[in-house]
C-alpha positions, 0 to 999 in steps of 0.5 A: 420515238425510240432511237437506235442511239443510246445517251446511257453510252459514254460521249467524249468532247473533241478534246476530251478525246484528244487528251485520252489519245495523247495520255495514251500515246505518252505511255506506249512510247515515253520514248522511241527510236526512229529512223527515217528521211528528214524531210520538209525541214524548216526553223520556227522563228522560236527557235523550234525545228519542225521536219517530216520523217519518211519512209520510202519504198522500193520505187521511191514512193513513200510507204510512211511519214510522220511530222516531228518537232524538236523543241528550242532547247533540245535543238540547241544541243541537237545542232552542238552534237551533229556540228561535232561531226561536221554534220547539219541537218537538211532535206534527205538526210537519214536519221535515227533520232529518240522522241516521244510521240505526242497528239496535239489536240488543237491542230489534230496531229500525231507528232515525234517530240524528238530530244536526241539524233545519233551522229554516226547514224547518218555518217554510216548511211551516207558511207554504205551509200558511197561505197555502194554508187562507188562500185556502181560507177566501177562497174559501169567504167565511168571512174576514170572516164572523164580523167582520160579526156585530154586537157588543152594546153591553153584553156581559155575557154571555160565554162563555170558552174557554180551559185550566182554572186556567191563567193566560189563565183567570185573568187574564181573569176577573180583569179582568172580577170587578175592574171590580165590572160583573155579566158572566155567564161560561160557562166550557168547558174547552178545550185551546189547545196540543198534539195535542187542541187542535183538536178541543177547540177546534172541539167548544168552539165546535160547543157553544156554537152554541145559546145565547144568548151577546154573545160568546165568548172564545178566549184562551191564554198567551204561547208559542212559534211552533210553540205557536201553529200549532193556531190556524192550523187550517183546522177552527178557522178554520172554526168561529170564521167560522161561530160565530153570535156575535161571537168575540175572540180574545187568543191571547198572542202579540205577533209573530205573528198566527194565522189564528185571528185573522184570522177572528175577529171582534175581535182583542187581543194578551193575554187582559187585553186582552180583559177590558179592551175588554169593560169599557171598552165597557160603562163608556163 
């Protein structure tokens, strides 16, 4: 019986094939720079680092995305030189970075060996993207909004955001319990870093909007430049302008300062400042 398939044509194994991709992709990009959203981001308990590079389009919808890996000891370096500028990489970070691409034939993934990130990369992408929610915010009149909002002259009744049992919590409401006044604190749990933060934040604030409250508190612990991004959010800026109450903010940061900041109300550079101007203000 004749057959349409000819055995005189060559026929790869799986992973003969896999290896030809790999050889072939290992010479067309020894090495390649790429830039992107770092996604998925996610330790190995080896010491590697895996993540998802993204591209997104002008709705928010991803147009490309990649899997990248950086080795135990190129992320030992990586870290040292992003730490230099008080930077750690996260969830929606932009990134450029130079790798390899390599195919790993087992898993049948095409992947970004990564051996290097550019620090000041990301610190210009994050600056382009303040000054650009910077005079969004200006336009809209929402800078001085929050800050023209008078602040009582006993402000007993406080609503506190921030992480539960962290130590932002505690060293504020420990401020407030030593001075022996009978502040009344409303608590709402709110994540202040990582990928739920924003929305947690903005709901935080949305859920507030009908009480009765002197102020509000927005505070979190010291960390790095990139922990501090999500409080250079548009909707979190957004929120604390348009809040009806007086918002303070002490977001633990003694170098930068968060557009967070800069539309709240009264800024302080801890959380213990915070506590400290609310009972100086009443025992004056």
């Amino acid at each position: 019986m004749n057959s349409p398939f000819s055995l005189l044509e060559p026929t790869y194994g799986v992973a003969q094939l896999c290896g030809e991709i790999r050889d072939l992709l290992g010479q067309a990009f020894p090495a390649v720079w790429v830039a992107g959203e770092a996604q998925r981001v996610r330790p190995s308990a080896r010491g590697h680092l895996y993540l998802e590079l993204v591209e997104k389009g002008e709705r928010d919808e991803i147009v490309g995305k990649l899997d990248a890996v950086v080795w135990k000891t190129d992320w030992l370096r990586v870290q040292r030189a992003l730490a230099a500028t008080g930077q750690k990489l996260g969830d929606g970070m932009q990134i450029r970075c130079r790798g390899s691409l390599d195919f790993y034939g087992p898993g049948g993934r095409l992947q970004l060996c990564i051996r290097e990130i550019d620090p000041t990369f990301t610190l210009g992408m994050l600056e382009i993207r303040r000054r650009e929610t910077l005079a969004a915010l200006q336009a809209a009149g929402l800078l001085e909004r929050n800050r023209a909002l008078p602040l009582a002259e006993l402000p007993f009744t406080v609503a506190l955001i921030t992480s539960h049992g962290s130590a932002a919590y505690h060293d504020f409401l420990s401020g407030l319990t030593e001075s022996g006044y009978g502040f009344r604190v409303l608590f709402v749990h709110a994540a202040v870093q990582g990928r739920e933060a924003e929305r947690e934040v903005v709901s935080a604030l949305a859920a507030l909007g009908g009480l009765a409250l002197d102020c509000a508190v927005l505070i979190r612990g010291g960390g790095s430049r990139s922990d501090l991004a999500v409080f250079d959010s548009r909707a979190i800026a957004e929120a604390i302008a348009r809040a009806p109450f007086p918002v303070l903010t002490g977001l633990g940061h003694e170098i930068d300062t968060s557009i967070a900041d800069q539309v709240a109300h009264t800024t302080f550079k801890t959380p213990t400042k915070v506590a400290e101007f609310l009972v100086e203000r009443i025992a004056r």
